[in-house]
C-alpha positions as CSV (number, residue, x, y, z in Angstrom):
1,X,-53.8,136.6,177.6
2,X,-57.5,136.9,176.5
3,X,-57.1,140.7,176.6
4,X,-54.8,140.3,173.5
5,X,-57.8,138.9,171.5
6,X,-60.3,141.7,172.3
7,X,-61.1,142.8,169.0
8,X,-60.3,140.2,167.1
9,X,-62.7,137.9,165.0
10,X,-63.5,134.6,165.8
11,X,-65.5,131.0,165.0
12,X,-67.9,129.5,167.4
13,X,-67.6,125.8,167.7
14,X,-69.6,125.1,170.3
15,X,-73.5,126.6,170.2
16,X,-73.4,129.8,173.1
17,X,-76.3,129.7,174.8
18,X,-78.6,131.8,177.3
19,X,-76.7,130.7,180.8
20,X,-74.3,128.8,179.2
21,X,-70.5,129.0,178.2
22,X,-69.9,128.2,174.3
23,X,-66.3,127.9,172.4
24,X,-64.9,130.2,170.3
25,X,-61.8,129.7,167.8
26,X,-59.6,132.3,167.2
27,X,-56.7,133.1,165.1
28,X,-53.5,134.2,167.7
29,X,-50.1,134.8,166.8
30,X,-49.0,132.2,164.4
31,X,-52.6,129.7,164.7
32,X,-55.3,129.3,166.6
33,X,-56.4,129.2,170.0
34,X,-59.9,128.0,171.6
35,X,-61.4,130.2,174.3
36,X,-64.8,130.0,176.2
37,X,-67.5,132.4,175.5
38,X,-70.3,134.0,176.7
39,X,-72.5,135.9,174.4
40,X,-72.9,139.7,175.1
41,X,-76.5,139.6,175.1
42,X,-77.4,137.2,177.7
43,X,-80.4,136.5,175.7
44,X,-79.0,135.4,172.8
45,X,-77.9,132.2,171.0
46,X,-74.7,132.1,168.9
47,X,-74.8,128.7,166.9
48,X,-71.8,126.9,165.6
49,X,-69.9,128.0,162.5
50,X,-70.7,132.1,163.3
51,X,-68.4,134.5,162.6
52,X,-68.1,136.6,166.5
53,X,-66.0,139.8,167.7
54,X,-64.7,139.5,170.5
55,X,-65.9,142.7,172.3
56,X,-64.5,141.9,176.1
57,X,-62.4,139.7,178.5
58,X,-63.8,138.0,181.5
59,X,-60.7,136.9,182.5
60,X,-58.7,133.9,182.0
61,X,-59.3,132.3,178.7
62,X,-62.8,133.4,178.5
63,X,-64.4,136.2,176.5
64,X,-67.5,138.2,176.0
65,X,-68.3,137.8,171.9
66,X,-71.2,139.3,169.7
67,X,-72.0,138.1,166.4
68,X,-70.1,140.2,163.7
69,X,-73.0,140.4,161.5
70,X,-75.0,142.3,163.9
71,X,-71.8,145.2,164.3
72,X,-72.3,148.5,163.1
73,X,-69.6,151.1,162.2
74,X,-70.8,154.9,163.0
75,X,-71.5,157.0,160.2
């Protein structure tokens, strides 16, 4: 299932944090579904309300996210 959102954007609704699972909202088929995440850079902190791609699937319905401001498209 959460290999059909890699790729997609989502909302964070709950803060990700270093260590810690967060929530991410995304848009699926016809609404929206809620997914744990887990920020790609361990280090990081994702706070509520921040646009995210999802970049991978940890299985389940939980997925690996990076903020979408910080992607880059190659030149």
């Amino acid at each position: 299932m959460s290999l059909d959102v890699v790729g997609r954007l989502g909302r964070v609704t709950a803060d990700i944090t270093p260590g810690h699972l967060g929530e991410v909202l995304v848009e699926v088929r016809q609404g929206t579904e809620r997914f744990l995440a887990r920020a790609a850079d361990r280090e990081a902190t994702i706070p509520r309300h921040t646009q995210v791609l999802i970049v991978g699937s940890l299985g389940g319905r939980t997925v690996e996210v990076a903020p979408a401001d910080t992607m880059r498209l190659p030149r």
